[in-house]
C-alpha positions in Angstrom: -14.7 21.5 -12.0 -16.4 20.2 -15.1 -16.4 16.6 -14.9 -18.2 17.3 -11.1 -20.8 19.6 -12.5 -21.9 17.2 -14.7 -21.9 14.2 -12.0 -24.0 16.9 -9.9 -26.7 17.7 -12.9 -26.9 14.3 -13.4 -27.5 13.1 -9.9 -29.6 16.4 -9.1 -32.1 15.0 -11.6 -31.8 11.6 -10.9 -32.4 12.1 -7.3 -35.6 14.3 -8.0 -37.2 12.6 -10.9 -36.8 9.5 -8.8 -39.0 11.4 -6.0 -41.0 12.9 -8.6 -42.0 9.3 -9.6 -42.7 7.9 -7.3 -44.9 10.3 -5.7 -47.1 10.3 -8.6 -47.2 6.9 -8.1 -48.1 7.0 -5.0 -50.7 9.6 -5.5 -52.4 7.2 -8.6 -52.3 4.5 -5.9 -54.2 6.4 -3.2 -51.2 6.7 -0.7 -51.7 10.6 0.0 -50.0 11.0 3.1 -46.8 8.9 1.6 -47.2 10.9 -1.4 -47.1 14.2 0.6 -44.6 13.0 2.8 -42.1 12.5 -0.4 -43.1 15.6 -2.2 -41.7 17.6 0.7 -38.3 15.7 0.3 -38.7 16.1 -3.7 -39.0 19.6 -3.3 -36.6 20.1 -0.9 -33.7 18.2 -3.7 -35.2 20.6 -6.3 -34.7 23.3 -4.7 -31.4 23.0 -3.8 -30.4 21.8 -7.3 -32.1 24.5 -8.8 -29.4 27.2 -8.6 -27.0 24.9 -9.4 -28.9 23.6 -12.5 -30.0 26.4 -14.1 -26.5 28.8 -13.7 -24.5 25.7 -15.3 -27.1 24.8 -18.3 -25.2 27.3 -20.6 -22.9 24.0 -22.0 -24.2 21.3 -24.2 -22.7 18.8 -22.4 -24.7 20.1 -19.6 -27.1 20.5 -21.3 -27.2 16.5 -22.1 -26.4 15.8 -18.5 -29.4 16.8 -17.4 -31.3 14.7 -19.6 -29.9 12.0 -19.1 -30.1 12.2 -15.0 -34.0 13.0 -16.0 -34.5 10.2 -18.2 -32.5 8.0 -15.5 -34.6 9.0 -12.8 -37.9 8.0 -14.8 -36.1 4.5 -15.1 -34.9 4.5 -11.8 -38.5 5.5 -9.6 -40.3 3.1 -11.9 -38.3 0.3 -10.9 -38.2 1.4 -7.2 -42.4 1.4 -7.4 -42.2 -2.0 -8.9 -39.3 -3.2 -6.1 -41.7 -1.8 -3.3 -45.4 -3.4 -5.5 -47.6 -1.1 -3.4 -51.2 -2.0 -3.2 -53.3 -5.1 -5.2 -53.8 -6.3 -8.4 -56.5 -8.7 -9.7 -56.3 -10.9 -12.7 -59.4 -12.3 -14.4 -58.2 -16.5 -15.7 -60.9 -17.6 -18.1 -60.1 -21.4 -18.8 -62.0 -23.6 -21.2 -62.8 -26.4 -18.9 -65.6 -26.2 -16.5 -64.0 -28.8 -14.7 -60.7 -26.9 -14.0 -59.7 -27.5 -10.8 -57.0 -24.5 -11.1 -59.8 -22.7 -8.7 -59.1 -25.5 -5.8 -55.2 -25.2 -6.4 -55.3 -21.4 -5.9 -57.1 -21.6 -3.1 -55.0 -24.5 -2.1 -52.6 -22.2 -2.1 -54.1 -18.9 -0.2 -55.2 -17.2 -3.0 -59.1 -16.1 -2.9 -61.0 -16.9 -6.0 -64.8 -16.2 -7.4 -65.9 -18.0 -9.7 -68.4 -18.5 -12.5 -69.2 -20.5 -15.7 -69.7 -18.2 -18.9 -70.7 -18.7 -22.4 -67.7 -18.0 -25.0 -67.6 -18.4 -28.6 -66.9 -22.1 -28.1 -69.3 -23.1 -25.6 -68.8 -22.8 -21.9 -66.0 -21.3 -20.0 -64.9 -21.0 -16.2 -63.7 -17.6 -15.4 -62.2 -16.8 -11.9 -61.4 -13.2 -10.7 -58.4 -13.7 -8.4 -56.9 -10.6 -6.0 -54.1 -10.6 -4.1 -51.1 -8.1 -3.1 -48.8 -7.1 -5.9 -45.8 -8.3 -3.8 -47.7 -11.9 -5.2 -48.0 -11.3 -8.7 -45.9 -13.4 -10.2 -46.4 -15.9 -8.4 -49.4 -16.4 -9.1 -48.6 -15.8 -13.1 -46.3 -19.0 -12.7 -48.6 -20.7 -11.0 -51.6 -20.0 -13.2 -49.8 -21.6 -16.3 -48.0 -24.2 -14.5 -51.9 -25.9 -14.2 -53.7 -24.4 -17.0 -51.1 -23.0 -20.0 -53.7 -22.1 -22.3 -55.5 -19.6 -19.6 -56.6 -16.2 -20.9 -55.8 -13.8 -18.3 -56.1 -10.0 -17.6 -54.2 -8.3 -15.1 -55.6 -4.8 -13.6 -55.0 -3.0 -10.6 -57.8 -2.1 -8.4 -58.0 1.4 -7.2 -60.3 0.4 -3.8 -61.4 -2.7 -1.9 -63.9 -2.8 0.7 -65.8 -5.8 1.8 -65.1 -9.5 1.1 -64.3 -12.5 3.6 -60.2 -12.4 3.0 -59.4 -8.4 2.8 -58.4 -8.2 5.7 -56.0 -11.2 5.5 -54.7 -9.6 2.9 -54.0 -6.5 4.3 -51.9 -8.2 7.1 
């Protein structure tokens, strides 16, 4: 029996903390009813392993078991989120060429792009904010520096969108 209450701490916790993830996730996202949906089915795992948890925790090596199915269920929800890439994410390209055509490629490609020239330290820039699904990201990454290797860019996630002539393109 205790090589199996160990497998059962440790999937107990990896199970929940998974859950537990990703509904805060989901939650920082602005996917409420997702989020409640899953923290009735994180609950319910808690729950269930709670008796079993907590009357076996007396042993070290239980003890450690429970750790590690915590720490494995951080790594594991994480990497679920970032399988599923729920919602948008918009990356600012500054590029040193007002003459960059990496706007007309992007868009070439289905990407929306606004654009404007800037004044940096060494005279004018051309700095594009480009948003698309996060399902796209890297794609877009690879195809940023396949044009223009030297690009500066900053990635952030946008909490809301509202407006613009492609959202709803992009929500399809």
């Amino acid at each position: 029996m205790g090589y199996e209450i160990i497998l059962i701490i440790i999937g107990i916790n990896i199970l929940y903390v998974s859950f537990f993830t990703l509904r805060m996730l989901m939650v920082i996202k602005g996917y409420r009813v997702l989020a409640s949906l899953l923290a009735m089915v994180e609950v319910f795992v808690y729950l269930k392993g709670l008796a079993i948890v907590l009357d076996n925790l007396d042993n070290p090596i239980n003890l450690a078991a429970y750790c590690f199915g915590w720490g494995t269920g951080v790594y594991l929800g994480s990497k679920i989120e970032e399988r599923l890439a729920l919602g948008y994410v918009t990356l600012q390209v500054i590029v040193d060429s007002v003459n960059s055509d990496l706007q007309i490629k992007l868009r070439e490609q289905g990407f929306g792009v606004t654009s404007w020239v800037a004044e940096g330290r060494d005279g004018h820039r051309h700095v594009m904010q480009v948003l698309t699904k996060r399902s796209n990201e890297q794609k877009l990454w690879k195809l940023i520096y396949s044009i223009a290797p030297k690009a500066f860019v900053i990635s952030f996630e946008p909490k809301q969108l509202k407006g613009g002539f492609w959202v709803n393109r992009l929500r399809g």
